[in-house]
Steps between C-alpha positions, in 0.01 A plus 500: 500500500637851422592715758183689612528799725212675685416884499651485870826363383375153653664208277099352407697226292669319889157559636374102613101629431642600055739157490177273619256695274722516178526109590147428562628290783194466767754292761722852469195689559410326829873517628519889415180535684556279802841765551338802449241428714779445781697782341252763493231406763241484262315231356592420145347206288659353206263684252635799641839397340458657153657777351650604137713801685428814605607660174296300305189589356333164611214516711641230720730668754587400852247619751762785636573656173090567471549788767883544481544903504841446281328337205218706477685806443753334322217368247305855521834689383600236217825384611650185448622552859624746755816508385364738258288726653608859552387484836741200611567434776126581683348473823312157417864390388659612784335305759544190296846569438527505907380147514637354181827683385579229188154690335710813533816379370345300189322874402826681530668232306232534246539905501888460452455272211246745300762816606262610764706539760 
């Protein structure tokens, strides 16, 4: 699968919920589940374990990327991802980049490869 990187700088392409949809593989699906349920403290089934990406124009999207602040404004300004908005880095950004710094550093690497930064 090609590399596939989310508007948040999240690699989509490592994420367990994309590898057991692109596979169709329903015994991945209840394993991703079963450890985000302990993970997260919520209750997720194995239907819940769908999603083409968040950059993707599928309708089938992870249950988090449905309200996820980051991809709805990076959808409503038309960029392929942060990296290349004007407004980069952001609040929303920010306090993502606080928990998970390897979103931050895969956007900057993306910004010094198109002579952003």
């Amino acid at each position: 699968m090609e590399k596939m990187v989310g508007y948040c700088g999240i690699i989509c392409s490592d994420c367990p919920v994309l590898t057991a949809t692109q596979k169709n593989d329903d015994a991945e699906r209840r394993r991703v589940a079963e450890v985000f349920t302990k993970q997260y403290g919520r209750e997720y089934k194995p239907e819940d374990i769908n999603c083409d990406g968040c950059v993707s124009d599928s309708q089938r999207v992870f249950s988090y990327c449905n309200v996820c602040e980051i991809r709805k404004c990076g959808r409503e300004k038309n960029v392929v991802n942060c990296a290349s908005c004007g407004d980069y880095p952001c609040e929303k950004l920010s306090k993502l980049f606080a928990e998970y710094s390897k979103a931050k550093e895969t956007l900057d690497e993306i910004r010094r490869e198109y002579g952003i930064i």
